[in-house]
C-alpha positions in Angstrom: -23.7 12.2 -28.1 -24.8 15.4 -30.4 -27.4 17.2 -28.6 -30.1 16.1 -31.1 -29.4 12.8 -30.5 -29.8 13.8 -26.6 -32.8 15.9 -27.5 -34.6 12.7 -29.1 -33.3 10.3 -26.2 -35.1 13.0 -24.0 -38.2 12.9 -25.5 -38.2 8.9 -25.4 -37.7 8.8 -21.9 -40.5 11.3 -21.5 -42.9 10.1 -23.8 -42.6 6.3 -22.1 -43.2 7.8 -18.5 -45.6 10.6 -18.7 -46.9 10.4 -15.2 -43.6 9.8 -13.3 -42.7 13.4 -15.3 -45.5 15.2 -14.3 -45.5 14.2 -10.8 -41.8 14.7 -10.4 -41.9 18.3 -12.0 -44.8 18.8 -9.6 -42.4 17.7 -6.4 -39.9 19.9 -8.1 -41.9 23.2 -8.3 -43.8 22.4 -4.7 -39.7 21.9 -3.3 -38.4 25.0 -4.6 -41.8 26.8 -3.5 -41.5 26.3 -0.2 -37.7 26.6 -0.4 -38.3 30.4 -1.0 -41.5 30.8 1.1 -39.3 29.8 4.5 -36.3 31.8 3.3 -38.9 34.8 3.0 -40.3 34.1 6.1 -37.0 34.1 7.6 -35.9 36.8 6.3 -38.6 39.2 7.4 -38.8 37.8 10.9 -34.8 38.6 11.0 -35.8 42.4 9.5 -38.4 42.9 12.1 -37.1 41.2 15.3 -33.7 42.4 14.8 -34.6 45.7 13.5 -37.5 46.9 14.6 -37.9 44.7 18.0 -34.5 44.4 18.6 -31.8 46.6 17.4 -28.2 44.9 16.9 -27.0 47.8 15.4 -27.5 49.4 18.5 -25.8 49.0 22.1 -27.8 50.3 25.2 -25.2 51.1 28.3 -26.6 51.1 31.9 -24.9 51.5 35.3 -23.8 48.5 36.8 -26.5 46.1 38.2 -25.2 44.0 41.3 -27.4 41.1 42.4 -29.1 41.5 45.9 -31.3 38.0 45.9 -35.4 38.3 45.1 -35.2 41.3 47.6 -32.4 43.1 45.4 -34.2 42.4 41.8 -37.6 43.6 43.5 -36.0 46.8 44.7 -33.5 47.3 41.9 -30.4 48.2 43.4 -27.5 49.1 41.1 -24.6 51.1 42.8 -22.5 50.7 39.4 -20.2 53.6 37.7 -22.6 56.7 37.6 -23.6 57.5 33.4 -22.6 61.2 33.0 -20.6 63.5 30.4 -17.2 61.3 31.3 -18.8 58.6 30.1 -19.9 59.5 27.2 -16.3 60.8 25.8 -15.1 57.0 26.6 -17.7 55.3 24.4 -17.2 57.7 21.8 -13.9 57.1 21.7 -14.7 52.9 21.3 -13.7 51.6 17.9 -16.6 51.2 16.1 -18.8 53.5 17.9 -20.2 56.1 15.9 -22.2 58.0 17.8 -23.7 57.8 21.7 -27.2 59.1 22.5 -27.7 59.6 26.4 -31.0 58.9 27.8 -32.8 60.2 31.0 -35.9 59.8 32.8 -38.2 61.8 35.3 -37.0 61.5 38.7 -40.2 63.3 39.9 -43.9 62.4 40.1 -45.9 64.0 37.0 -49.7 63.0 36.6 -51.7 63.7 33.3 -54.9 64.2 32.0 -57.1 64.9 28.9 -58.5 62.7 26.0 -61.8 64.2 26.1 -61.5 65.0 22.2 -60.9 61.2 21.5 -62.7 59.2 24.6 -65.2 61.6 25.2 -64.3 62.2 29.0 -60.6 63.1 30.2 -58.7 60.1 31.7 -56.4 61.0 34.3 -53.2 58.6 35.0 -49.6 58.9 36.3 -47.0 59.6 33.3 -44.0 58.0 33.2 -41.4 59.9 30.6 -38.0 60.0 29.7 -35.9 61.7 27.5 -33.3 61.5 24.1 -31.7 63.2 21.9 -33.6 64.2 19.1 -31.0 63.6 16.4 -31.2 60.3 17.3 -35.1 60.0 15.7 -34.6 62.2 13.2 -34.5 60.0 10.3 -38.0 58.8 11.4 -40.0 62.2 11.5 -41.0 63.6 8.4 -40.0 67.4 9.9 -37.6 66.7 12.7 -38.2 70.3 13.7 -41.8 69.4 15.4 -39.5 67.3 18.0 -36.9 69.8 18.8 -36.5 72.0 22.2 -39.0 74.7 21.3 -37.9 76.3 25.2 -34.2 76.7 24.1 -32.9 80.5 23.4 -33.9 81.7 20.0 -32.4 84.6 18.6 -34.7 86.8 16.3 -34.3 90.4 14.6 -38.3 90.4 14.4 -41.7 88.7 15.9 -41.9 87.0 12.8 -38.7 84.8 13.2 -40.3 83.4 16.8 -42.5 80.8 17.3 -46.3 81.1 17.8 -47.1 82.6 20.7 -44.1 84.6 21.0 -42.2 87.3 20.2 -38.8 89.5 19.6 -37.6 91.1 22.7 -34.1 92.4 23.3 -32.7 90.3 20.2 -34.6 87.1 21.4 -38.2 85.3 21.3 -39.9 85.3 24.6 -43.2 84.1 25.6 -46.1 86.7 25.0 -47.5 88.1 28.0 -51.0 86.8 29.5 -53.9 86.8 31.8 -54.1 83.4 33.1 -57.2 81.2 34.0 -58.2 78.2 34.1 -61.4 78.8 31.3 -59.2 80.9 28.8 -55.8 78.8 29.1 -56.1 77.9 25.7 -58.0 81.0 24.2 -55.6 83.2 25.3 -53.1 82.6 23.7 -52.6 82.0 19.7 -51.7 79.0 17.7 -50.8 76.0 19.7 -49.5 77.7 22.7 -51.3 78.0 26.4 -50.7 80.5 29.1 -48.9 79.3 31.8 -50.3 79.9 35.3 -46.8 80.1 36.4 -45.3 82.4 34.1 -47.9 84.1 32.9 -46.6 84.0 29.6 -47.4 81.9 26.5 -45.8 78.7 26.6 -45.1 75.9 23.2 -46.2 72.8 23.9 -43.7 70.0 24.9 -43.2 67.9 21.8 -43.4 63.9 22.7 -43.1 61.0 21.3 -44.7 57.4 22.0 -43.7 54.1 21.2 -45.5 52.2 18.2 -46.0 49.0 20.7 -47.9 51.4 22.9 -50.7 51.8 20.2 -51.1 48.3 19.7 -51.6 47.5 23.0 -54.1 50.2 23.8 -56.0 48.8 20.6 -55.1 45.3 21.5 -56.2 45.1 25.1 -56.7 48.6 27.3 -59.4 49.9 24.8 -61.0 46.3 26.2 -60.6 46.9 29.6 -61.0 50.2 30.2 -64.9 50.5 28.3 -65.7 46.8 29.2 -66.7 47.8 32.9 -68.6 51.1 32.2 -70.8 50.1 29.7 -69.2 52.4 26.9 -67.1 51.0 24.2 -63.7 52.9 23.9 -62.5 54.0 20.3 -59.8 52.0 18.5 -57.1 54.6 17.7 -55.1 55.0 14.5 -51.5 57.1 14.1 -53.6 59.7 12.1 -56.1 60.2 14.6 -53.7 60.5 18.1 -50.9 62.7 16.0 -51.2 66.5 16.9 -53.2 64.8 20.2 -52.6 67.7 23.1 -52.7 66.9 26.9 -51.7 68.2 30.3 -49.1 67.1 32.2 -48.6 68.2 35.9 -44.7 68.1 37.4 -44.2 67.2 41.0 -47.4 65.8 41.2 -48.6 62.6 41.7 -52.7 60.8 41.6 -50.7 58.1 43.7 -49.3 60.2 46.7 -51.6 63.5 47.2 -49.6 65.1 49.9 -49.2 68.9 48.5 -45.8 69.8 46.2 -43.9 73.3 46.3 -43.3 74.5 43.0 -45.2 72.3 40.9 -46.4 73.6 36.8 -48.6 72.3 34.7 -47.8 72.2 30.6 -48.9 71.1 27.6 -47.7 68.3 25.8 -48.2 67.4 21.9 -47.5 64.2 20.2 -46.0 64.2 17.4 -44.7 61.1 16.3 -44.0 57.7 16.9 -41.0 55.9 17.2 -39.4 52.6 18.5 -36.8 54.5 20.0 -39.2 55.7 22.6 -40.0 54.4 26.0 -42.6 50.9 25.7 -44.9 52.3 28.3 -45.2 56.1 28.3 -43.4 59.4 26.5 -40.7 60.7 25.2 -39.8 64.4 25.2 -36.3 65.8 24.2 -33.2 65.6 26.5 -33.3 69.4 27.0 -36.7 69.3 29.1 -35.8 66.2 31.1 -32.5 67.7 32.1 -34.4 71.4 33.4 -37.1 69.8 35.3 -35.0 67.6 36.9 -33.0 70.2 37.7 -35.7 72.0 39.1 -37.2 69.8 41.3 -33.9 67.1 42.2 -30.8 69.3 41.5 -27.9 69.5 39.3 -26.7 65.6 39.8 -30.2 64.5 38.6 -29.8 66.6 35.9 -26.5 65.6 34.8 -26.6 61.9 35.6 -28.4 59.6 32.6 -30.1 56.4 33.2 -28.7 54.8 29.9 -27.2 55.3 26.9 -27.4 54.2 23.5 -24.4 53.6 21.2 -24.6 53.5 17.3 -22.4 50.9 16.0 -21.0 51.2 12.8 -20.6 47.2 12.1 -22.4 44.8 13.6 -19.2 42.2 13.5 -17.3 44.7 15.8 -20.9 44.4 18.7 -18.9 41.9 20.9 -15.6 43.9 21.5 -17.8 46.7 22.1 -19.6 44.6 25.0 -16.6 43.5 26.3 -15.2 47.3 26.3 -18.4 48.6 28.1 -18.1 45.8 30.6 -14.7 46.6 31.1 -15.7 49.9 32.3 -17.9 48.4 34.9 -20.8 49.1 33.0 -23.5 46.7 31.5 -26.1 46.3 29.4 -29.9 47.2 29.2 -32.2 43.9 29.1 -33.1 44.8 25.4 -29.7 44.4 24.2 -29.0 41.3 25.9 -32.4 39.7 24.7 -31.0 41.0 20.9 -28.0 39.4 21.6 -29.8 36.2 22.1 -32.3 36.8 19.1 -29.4 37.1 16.3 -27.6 33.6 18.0 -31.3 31.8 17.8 -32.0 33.3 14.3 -28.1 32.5 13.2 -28.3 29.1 14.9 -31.7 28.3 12.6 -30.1 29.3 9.3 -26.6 27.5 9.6 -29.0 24.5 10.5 -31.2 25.0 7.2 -28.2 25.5 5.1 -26.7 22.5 6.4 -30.2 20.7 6.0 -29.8 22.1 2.2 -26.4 20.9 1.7 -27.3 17.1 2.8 -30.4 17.5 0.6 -27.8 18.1 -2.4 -25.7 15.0 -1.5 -26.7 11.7 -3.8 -28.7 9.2 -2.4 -26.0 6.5 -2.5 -28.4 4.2 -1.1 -31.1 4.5 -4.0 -28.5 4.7 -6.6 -27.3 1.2 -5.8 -30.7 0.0 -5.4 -31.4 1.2 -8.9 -27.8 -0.9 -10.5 -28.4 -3.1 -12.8 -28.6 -6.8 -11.3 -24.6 -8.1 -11.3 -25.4 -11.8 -10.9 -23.3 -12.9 -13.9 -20.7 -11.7 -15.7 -21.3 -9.6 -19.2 -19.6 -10.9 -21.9 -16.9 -9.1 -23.3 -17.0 -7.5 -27.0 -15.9 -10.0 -29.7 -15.7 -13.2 -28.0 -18.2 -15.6 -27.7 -19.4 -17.3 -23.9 -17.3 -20.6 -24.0 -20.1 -24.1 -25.6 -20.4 -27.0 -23.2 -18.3 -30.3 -24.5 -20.6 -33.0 -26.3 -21.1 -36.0 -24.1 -19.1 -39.0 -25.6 -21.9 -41.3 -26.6 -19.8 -44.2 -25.8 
């Protein structure tokens, strides 16, 4: 058939049945509608669980977790392979691993207070913190320099190479001397920097970090509850409004047990970003601090023992022989990369199910297509002959 002829035969067909046409190109654009709405939708809930909820192209390590009954899970015992400098040359030296970003937390009582800029009254609370590498957020920070050890040796020819609130001495930036007390803290120093009632000196604020989860709960439910009881509504907080938000921070003490501390110093802390690489409830300062004031107040294991690690895979095909590597070590894995692990099987299990949904929608409808044969009751007659005339009855 010549595609006018086809053309014409089209338009017949069309012209006979106007309203099964229009309703069936209706069906056809709602089908294919919907088609890419839920392949959208799946899409960005694979983009957000799996890569901002749950990360599988990252692998967080933690010490062996052996199961003590109700008692054991309450109490957390572990007793697994320690996490220290050892370990990290063996996962760096896993196939697939690019990189391995250790992570430790406080293992000390710190309480903090402040917020009177953004509540209108200080709240005081217990901080829970930990610590990472900052190279490991530095793709997230616009200036990765504001989360950086600003306490670390800094060599300097002149005042102007050091930091606010410091300067050049003996070829490198030291704090400035000060007069410490508690009403000109922050006055006596310039810039950003406080004087120190221990050092007497000029000290940078700690950089931290907090997770974005964090906000959204505060907003979500603790602005709620903490203003619901005394009458006065607290403020909803935006990123803009808590970033460059400065606070105290006490070491080695605690609201919780008030039994006196030797040695404990007070700082202050800046926030400076957010990340969800950062502790769900609480901060994040770089390694470098964690490692000193556990030092400080634990000793050198606490400071050279980590509570996890995180490893950056470079393929997200070679994540199971990686497991199977770490467990091998007698090592395991944090809760939020077994939960990942689960995530990417559930979202995986619901695609190969809609493609295969897809693929039997594709099939013909065998059923309907023999519904809709012509009727083969009797025989058609073949071309050129004519169907066979009944004999005359014989009169006689």
């Amino acid at each position: 058939m010549s595609p006018g002829a086809l053309v014409k035969l089209i338009g017949r067909n069309v012209s006979r049945s106007k309203k099964n046409f229009l309703m069936s190109g209706i069906g056809i654009v709602v089908g294919i509608s919907t088609f890419v709405f839920f392949i959208g939708l799946s899409e960005g809930i694979k983009q957000v669980v799996l890569g901002r909820i749950f990360l599988v192209d990252q692998v967080e390590v933690v010490p062996k977790r052996f199961d003590a009954g109700a008692s054991g899970d309450l109490l957390g015992l572990g007793g697994g392979r320690a996490l220290d400098d050892s370990v990290v040359q063996e996962l760096n030296a896993l196939d697939g691993v690019v990189d391995v970003y250790p992570k430790m937390k406080f293992t000390f009582p710190t309480r903090a207070r402040g917020g009177g800029s953004l509540f209108g009254r200080d709240v005081y609370a217990e901080l829970v913190a930990d610590g990472i590498e900052p190279r490991l957020v530095a793709d997230e920070l616009g200036d990765p320099s504001l989360f950086a050890d600003h306490d670390a040796p800094r060599a300097c020819t002149a005042d102007a190479e050091c930091r606010e609130g410091q300067r050049c001495a003996d070829g490198t930036c030291e704090g400035i001397a000060c007069e410490y007390s508690w009403d000109t803290r922050l006055t006596a120093c310039p810039g950003k920097s406080a004087c120190a009632e221990d050092t007497k000196r000029c000290e940078q604020p700690i950089p931290v970090l907090v997770s974005n989860h964090l906000l959204e709960l505060y907003n979500g439910s603790l602005a709620t509850a903490f203003g619901g009881g005394s009458g006065r509504k607290m403020p909803r907080l935006s990123r803009s409004m808590v970033k460059g938000f400065q606070f105290w921070a006490e070491f080695n003490k605690s609201y919780i047990d008030r039994d006196a501390r030797q040695g404990s110093i007070t700082r202050r802390l800046e926030l400076v970003g957010f990340s969800d690489k950062a502790i769900s409830v609480g901060v994040t300062l770089p390694l470098a601090y964690v490692k000193r004031l556990n030092r400080r107040y634990r000793g050198a294991e606490a400071a050279s023992t980590f509570h996890s690690m995180i490893l950056q895979v470079s393929d997200q095909t070679q994540v199971p022989a990686i497991v199977k590597a770490v467990k091998d070590m007698g090592l395991d894995l944090a809760d939020k990369t077994e939960n990942a692990e689960r995530a990417a099987d559930i979202i995986k299990t619901v695609e190969l199910h809609h493609r295969g949904h897809r693929g039997h929608q594709h099939q013909p409808d065998v059923l309907h297509a023999h519904r809709a044969a012509p009727p083969r009751d009797r025989p058609a007659a073949r071309p050129g002959r004519q169907p066979p005339r009944r004999a005359a009855a014989d009169p006689g």
